[in-house]
C-alpha positions in Angstrom: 5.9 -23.6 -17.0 3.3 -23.9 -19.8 3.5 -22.2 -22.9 2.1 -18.3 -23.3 -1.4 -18.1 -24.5 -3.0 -15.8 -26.2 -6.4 -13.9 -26.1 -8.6 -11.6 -28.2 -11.7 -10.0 -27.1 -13.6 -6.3 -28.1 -13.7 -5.8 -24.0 -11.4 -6.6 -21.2 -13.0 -6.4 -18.3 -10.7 -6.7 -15.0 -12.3 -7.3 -11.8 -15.5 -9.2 -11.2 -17.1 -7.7 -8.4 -20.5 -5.5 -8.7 -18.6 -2.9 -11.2 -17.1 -5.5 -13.4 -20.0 -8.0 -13.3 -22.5 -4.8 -14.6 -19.9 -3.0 -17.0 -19.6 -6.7 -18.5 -23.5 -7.3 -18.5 -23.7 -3.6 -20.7 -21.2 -3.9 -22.5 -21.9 -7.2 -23.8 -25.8 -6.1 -23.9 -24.7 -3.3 -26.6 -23.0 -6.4 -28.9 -19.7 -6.5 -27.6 -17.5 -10.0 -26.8 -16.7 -9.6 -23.4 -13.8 -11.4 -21.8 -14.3 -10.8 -18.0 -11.0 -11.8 -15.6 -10.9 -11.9 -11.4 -8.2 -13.6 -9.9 -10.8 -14.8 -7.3 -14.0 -17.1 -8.4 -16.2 -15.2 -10.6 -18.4 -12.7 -8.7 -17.2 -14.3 -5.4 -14.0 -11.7 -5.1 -14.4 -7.7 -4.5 -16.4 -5.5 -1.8 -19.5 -6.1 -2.9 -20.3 -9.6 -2.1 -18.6 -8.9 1.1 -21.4 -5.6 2.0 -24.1 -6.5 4.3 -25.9 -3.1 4.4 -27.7 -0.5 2.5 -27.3 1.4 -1.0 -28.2 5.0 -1.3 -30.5 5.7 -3.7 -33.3 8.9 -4.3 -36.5 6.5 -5.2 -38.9 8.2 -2.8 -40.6 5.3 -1.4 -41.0 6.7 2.3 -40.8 10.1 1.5 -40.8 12.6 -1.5 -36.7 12.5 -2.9 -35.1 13.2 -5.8 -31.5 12.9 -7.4 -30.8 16.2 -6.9 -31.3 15.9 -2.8 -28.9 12.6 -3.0 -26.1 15.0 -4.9 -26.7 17.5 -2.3 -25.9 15.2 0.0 -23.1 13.2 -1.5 -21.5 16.5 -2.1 -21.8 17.6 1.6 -20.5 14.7 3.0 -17.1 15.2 0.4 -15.9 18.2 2.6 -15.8 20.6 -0.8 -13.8 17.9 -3.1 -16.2 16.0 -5.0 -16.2 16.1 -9.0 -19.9 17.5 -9.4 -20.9 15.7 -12.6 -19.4 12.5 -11.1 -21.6 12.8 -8.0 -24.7 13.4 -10.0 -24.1 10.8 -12.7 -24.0 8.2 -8.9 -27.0 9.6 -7.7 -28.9 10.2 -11.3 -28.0 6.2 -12.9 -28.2 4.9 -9.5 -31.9 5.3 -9.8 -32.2 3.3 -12.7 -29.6 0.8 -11.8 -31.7 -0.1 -8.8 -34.4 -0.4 -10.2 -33.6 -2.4 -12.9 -31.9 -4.7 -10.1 -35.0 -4.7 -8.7 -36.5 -6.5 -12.2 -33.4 -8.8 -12.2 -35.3 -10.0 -8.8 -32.9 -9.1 -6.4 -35.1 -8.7 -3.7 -34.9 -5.3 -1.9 -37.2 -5.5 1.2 -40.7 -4.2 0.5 -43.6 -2.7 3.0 -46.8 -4.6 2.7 -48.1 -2.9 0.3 -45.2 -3.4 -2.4 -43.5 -0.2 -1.9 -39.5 -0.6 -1.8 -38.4 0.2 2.0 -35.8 2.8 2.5 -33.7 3.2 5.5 -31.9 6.0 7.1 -28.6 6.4 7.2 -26.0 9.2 8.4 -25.5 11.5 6.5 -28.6 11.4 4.4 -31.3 14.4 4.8 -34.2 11.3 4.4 -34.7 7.8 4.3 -32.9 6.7 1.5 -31.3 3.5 1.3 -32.4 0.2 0.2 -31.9 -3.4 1.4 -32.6 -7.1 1.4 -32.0 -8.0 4.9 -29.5 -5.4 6.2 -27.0 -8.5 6.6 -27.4 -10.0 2.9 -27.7 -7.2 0.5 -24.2 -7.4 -0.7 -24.7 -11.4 -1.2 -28.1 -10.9 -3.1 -26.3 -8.1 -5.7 -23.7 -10.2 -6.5 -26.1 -13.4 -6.8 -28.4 -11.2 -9.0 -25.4 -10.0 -11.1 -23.7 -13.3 -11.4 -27.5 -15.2 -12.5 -27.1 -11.9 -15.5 -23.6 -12.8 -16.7 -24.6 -16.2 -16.7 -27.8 -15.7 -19.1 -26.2 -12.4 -21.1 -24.2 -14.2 -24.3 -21.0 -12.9 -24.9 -19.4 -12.7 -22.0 -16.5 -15.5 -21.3 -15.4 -15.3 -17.4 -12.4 -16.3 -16.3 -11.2 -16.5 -12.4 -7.9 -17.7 -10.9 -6.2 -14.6 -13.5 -3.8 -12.3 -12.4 -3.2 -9.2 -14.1 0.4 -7.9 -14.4 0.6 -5.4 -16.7 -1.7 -3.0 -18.9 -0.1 -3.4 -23.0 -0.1 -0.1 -24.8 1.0 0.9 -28.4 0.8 3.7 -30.2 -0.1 5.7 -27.2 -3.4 3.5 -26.6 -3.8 1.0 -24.1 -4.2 -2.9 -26.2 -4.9 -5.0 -23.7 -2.7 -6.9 -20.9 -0.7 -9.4 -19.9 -1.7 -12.2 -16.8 -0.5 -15.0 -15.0 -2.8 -17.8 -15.3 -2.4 -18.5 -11.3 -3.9 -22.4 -12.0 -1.7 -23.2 -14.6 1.3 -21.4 -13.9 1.4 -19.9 -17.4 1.8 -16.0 -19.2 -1.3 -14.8 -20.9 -1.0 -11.8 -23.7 -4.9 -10.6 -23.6 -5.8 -8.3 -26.9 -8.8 -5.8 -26.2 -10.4 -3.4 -28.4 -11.1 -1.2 -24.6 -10.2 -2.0 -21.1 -12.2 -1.7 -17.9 -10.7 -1.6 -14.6 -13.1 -2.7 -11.7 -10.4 -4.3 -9.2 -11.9 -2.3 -6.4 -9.8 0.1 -3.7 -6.8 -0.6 -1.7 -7.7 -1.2 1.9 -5.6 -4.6 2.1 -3.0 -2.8 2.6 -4.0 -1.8 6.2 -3.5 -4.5 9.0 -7.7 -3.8 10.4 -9.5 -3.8 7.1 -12.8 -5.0 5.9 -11.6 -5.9 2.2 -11.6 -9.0 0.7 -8.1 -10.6 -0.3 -7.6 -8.9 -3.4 -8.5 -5.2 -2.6 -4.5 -4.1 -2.6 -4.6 -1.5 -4.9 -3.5 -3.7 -7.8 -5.7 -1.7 -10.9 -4.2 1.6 -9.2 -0.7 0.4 -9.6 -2.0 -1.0 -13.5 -3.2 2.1 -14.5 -0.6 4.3 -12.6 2.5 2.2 -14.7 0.2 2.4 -17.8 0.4 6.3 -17.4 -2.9 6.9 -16.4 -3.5 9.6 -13.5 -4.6 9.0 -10.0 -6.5 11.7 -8.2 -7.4 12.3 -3.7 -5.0 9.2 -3.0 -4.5 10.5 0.7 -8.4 9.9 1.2 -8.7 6.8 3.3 -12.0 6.1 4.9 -12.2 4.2 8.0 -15.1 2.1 9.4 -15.7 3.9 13.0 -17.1 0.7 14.3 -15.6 -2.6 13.2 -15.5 -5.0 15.7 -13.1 -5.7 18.2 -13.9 -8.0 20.8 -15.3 -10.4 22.0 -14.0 -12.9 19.3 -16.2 -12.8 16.5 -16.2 -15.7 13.5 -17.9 -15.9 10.5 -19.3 -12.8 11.0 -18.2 -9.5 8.3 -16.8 -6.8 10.9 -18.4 -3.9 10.1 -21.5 -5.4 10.7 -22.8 -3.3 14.0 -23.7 0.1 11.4 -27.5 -1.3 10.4 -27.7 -2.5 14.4 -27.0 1.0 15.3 -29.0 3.1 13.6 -32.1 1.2 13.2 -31.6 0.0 17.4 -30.1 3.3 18.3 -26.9 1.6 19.5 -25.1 3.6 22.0 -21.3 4.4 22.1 -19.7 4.7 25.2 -16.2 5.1 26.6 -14.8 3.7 29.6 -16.7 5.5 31.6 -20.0 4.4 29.9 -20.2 8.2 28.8 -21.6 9.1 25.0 -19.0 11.1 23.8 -18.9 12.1 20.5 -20.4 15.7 20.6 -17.3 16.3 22.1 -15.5 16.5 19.0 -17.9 18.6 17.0 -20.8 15.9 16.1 -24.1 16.8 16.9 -25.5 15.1 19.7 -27.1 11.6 19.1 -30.1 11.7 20.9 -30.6 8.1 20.5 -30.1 7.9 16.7 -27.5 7.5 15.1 -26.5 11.0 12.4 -22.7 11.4 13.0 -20.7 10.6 10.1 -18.2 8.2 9.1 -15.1 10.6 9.8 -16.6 12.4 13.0 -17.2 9.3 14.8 -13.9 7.9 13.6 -12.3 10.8 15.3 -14.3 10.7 18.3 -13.4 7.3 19.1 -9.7 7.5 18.3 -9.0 10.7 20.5 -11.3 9.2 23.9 -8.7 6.5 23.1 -5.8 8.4 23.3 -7.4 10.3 26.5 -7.3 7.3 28.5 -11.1 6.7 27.9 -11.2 3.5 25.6 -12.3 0.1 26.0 -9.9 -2.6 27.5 -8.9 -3.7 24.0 -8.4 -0.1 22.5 -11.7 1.1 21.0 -15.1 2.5 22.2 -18.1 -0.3 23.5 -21.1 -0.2 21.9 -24.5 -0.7 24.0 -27.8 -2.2 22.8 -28.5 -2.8 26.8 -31.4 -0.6 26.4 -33.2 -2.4 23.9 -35.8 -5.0 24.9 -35.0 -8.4 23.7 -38.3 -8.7 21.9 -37.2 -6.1 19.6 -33.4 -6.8 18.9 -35.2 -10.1 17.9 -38.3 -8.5 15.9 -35.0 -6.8 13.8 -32.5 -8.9 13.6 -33.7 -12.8 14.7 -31.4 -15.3 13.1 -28.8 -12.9 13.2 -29.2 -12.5 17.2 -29.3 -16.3 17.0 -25.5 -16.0 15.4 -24.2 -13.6 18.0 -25.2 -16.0 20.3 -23.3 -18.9 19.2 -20.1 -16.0 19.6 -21.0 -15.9 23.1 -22.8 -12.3 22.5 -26.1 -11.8 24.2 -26.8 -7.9 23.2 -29.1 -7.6 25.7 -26.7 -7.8 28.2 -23.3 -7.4 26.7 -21.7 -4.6 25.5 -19.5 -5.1 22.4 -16.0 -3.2 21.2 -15.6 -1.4 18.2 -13.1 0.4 17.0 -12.1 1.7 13.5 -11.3 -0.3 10.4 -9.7 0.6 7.0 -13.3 0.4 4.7 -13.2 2.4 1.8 -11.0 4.6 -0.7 -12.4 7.8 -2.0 -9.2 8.2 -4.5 -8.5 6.2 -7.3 -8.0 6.4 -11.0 -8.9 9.7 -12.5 -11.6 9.5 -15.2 -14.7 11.5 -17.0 -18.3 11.0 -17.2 -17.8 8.4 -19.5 -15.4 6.4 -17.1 -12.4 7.3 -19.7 -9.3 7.8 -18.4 -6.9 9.5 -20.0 -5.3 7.1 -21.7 -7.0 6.0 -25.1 -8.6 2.7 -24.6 -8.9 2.9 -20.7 -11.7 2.6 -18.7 -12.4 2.4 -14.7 -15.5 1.6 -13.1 -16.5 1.4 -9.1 -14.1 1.9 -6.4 -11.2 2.2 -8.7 -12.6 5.3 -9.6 -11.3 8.3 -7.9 -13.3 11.8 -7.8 -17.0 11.2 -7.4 -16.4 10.8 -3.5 -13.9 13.6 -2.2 -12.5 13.7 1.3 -15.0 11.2 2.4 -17.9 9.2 0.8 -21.1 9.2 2.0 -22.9 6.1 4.1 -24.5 4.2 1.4 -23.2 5.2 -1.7 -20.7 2.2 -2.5 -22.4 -0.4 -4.3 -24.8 2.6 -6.2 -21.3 3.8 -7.4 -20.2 0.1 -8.5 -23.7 -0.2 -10.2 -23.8 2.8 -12.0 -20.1 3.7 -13.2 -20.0 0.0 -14.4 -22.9 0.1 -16.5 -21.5 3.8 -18.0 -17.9 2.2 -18.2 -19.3 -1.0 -20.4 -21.9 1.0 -22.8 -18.9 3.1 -23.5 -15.8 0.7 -23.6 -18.3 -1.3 -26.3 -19.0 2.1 -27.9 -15.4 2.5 -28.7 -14.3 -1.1 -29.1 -17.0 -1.1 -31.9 -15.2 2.0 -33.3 -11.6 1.1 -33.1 -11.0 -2.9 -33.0 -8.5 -4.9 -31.6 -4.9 -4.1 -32.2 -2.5 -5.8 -30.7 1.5 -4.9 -31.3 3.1 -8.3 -30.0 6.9 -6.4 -29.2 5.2 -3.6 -27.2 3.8 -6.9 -24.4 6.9 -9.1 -24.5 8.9 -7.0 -21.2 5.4 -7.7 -19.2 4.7 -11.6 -20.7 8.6 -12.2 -19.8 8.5 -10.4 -16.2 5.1 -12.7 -15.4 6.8 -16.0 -16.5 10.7 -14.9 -15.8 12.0 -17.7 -13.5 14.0 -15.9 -11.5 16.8 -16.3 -8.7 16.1 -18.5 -5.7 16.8 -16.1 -2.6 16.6 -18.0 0.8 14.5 -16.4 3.5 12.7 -13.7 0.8 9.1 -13.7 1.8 7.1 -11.5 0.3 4.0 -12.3 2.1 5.9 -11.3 5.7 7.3 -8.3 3.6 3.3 -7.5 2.6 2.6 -7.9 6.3 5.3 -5.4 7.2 3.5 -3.1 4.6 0.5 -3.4 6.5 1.8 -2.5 9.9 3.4 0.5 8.3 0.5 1.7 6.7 -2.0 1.1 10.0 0.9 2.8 12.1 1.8 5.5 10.3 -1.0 6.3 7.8 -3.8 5.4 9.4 -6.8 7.8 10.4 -4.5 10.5 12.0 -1.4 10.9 10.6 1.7 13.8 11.2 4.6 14.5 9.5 6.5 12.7 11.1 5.0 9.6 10.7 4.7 10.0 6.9 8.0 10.1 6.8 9.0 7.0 8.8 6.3 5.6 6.2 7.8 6.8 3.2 11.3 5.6 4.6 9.8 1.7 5.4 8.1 1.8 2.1 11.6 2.3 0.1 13.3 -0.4 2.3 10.6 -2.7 1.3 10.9 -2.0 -2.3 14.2 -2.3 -2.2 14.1 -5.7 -0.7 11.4 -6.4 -3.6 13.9 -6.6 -6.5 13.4 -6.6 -10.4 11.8 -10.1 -10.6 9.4 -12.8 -8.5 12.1 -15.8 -7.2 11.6 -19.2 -8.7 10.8 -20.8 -11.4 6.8 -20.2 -12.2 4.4 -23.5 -11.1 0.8 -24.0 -10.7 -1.1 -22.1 -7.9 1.9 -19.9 -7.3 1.0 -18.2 -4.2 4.6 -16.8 -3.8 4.6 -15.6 -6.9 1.1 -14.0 -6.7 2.5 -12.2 -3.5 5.5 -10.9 -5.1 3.1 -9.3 -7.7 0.7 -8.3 -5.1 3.9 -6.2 -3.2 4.7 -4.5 -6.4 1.4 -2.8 -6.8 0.7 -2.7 -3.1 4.1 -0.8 -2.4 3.7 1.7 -5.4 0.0 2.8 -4.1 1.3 3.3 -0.5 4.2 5.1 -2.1 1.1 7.3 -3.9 -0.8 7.8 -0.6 2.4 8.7 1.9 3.1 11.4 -0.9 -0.5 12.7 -1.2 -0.7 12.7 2.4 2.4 14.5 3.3 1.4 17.1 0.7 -1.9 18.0 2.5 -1.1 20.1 5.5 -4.8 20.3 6.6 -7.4 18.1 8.3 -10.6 17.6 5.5 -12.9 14.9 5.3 -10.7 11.1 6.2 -7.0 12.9 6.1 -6.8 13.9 9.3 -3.5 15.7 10.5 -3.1 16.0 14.2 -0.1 18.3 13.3 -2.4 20.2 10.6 -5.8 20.6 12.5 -8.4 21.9 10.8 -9.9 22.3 7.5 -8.1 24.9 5.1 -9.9 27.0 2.3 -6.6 27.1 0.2 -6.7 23.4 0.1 -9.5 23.1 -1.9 -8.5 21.5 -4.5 -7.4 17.7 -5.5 -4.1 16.6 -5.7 -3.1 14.2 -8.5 -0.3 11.3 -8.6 1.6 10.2 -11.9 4.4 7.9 -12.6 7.3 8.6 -14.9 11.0 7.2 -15.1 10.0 5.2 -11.7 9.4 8.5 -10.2 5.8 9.6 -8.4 4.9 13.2 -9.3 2.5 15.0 -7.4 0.0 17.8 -8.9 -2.9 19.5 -8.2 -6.1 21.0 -10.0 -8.6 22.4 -9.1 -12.0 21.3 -7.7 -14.2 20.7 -11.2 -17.2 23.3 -11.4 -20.9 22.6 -11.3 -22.4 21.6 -14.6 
């Protein structure tokens, strides 16, 4: 293995997707050195270059909006959980993220006459959400944000870095420690503040949408650090992710802008609509029920005998004229039909996916954690959501808590400096170098697989009791399996190695979620107990997760008041 190396920098930034990329652009903007680390390419890792869709934002281009009607909103769709001055600081920055995006020349589709176009989405009282191309947007940000880092001085980025461990002395977090995955090599990182921006944990669900490195990894970091993690058992699935026919090169949740710009239609087996069955409103030909309704609705005409022949709901553009599908969506029905998929006359399967997490890493207005010299930004963040986040709001989250969480990290890197207390970093820089014991047959990548189909069997969108607890009991096998140390002697592009660090945080967060879940005996929002139906007043509150002595510990607190 190479030797250790050693970095300094006023602002660690982990994670280089739309959070990481903007709270690096700020916080280098306000004077800062910025070191900013992915263990994917630069900007090429994360949800947001993998979003095709829309962002939620109050401009008021097709109608009169305002913040305030966003917040309204937002807080709606959280089912009574959201933290209030979270919510509003999305929907009040997300205004001026966008539109300074907009300068940056990302490209949001535009009427003739200049005006930004807006789009409707569920959940939303008005048009409301921006876009490139409804199929692109994600692509653009990131392209936008990437061109930024690259022209912003100050800010060194760094892929193909793992992250291990968070370094704290004297009761403040230092920096961290990471395996350099090209050179096979420990890395001791010194930071005057710390951002986390590594995104949510749907990896570790069989069906996801996430991109390879969305495990949980910068819960598990801050959860071992001693930060707090708040809503864990909030899950949000993707009610219509596609299914069949055999789709490639295609992101699976694209069907949402087909369906309510088109009107898509979803239909059981017996080509009924269904889903003002199960206390949506009816459709009517547009598409208004939200993410956790229709996500329920699908999943119980399943379980009724009523699904589609591979286990999920068809959806139906057979009413729309080809001359519009094309007018809407042309190159993009050109792709579909390379897949065989002629919408005009084929209905496709959906069913739902693990999307998004509404819990994360507990933090205040000024993405602080509460541990001195901590910071989270995007989906790692845990409050502003609640029980279930509203259509739209993901990458205007990413924008705006990453441009808070840089301006303030630089703020207090400016104030304190870099320390860094060597002794305090040497258990972490010798568990990511350790050479440890050859086991035959230890995989961790089949035992991260095994994780997967626990988590999607057990955990899923409907869970019970019972389940939880065959969860809970998997999980601790698993761990146990894990041992104290990756096997082998570290090389170059470890991918073994990388997977044996990727268990350890993925197996801690689904230890945090079983827990949270169990806990909740009610049905609010994406936790959905089948043996708990219905929502319950005296669960109004959020439940919290730390970590001591190896040992989760769950809490609660109340719901934060309105400012």
């Amino acid at each position: 293995m190479a030797e250790d190396a050693e970095l300094r920098t006023d602002v660690l930034v982990i994670g280089a997707g739309g959070a990481g990329l903007y709270a690096a652009i700020e916080a280098a903007r306000q004077g800062a050195q910025v070191l900013l680390l992915d263990r994917s390419l630069i900007g090429r890792g994360g949800a947001t270059v993998m979003a095709q869709m829309t962002v939620a934002v109050a401009l008021g281009t097709e109608q009169p909006d305002d913040p305030a009607f966003h917040l309204r909103d937002t807080l709606a769709a959280g089912r009574g959980l959201c933290d209030p001055a979270l919510a509003r600081l999305l929907c009040e920055e997300g205004v001026e993220v966008i539109q300074e995006m907009d300068a940056w020349k990302t490209g949001w589709a535009r009427h003739a006459d200049g005006r930004i176009r807006q789009a409707h989405a569920p959940g939303h009282d008005r048009p409301r959400c921006v876009y490139v191309d409804f199929l692109s947007t994600g692509p653009a940000v990131s392209r936008t944000l990437r061109t930024q880092a690259q022209r912003q001085g100050g800010i060194r980025r760094m892929g193909e870095m793992l992250v291990t461990d968070l370094v704290l002395a004297d009761g403040r977090v230092q920096g961290a420690v990471a395996l350099d995955l090209a050179h096979g090599r420990a890395v001791r990182i010194a930071a005057g503040a710390t951002i986390i921006a590594t995104g949510g944990l749907t990896r570790l669900y069989r069906r996801n949408s996430a991109s390879a490195n969305m495990a949980g990894d910068g819960y598990a970091l801050a959860l071992r650090a001693g930060a707090t993690l708040i809503d864990m058992e909030f899950v949000q699935f993707f009610p219509i992710g596609h299914l069949a026919p055999r789709l490639i090169g295609m992101d699976p949740i694209m069907w949402d802008p087909f369906r309510y710009k088109l009107g898509g239609r979803l239909l059981n087996s017996e080509r009924e609509e269904f889903t003002d069955r199960y206390g949506a409103p009816p459709e009517g030909g547009r598409y208004v029920v939200t993410r956790d309704l229709a996500t329920y609705a699908i999943t119980k005409e399943v379980a009724a005998g009523r699904g589609s022949p591979a286990g999920g709901a068809w959806l139906s553009f057979e009413h729309v004229p080809e001359a519009e599908l094309r007018a809407n969506f042309g190159p993009v029905i050109d792709r579909l039909a390379a897949n065989g998929i002629d919408l005009t006359k084929t209905a496709i399967e959906v069913a739902p996916i693990a999307h998004y997490h509404m819990g994360g890493i507990r933090v205040d207005t000024r993405m602080a954690t509460d541990l001195p010299g901590l910071f989270a930004a995007g989906e790692a963040v845990g409050g502003a959501n609640g029980a279930n986040r509203l259509s739209g709001n993901a990458i205007t989250e990413a924008l705006a808590f990453g441009r808070v969480a840089g301006r303030q990290a630089s703020a207090l890197a400016k104030q304190e400096g870099i320390a860094w207390t060597d002794p305090r970093a040497r258990e972490a820089l010798a568990l990511a170098g350790r050479a440890g014991a050859v086991r035959p047959g230890f995989n961790p990548a089949a035992m991260f697989a095994a994780l997967q189909a626990t988590m999607a069997e057990e955990v899923g969108a409907f869970r019970t009791a019972t389940g939880l607890a065959r969860a809970a009991t998997r999980i601790a096998a698993l761990a146990a399996e894990l041992g104290e140390a990756p096997p082998g002697a570290p090389l170059p592009h470890d991918l073994a190695r990388a997977d044996w660090f990727d268990l350890r945080a993925g197996l801690l967060v689904a230890r945090a979620v079983v827990l949270a879940a169990t806990a909740r005996t009610e049905s609010r929002g994406a936790h959905q107990r089948e043996d708990h139906p219905g929502l319950d007043a005296a669960w109004t509150s959020n439940q919290t997760v730390t970590l001591a002595g190896g040992r989760l510990a769950l809490g609660q607190q109340p719901v934060a008041a309105a400012a």
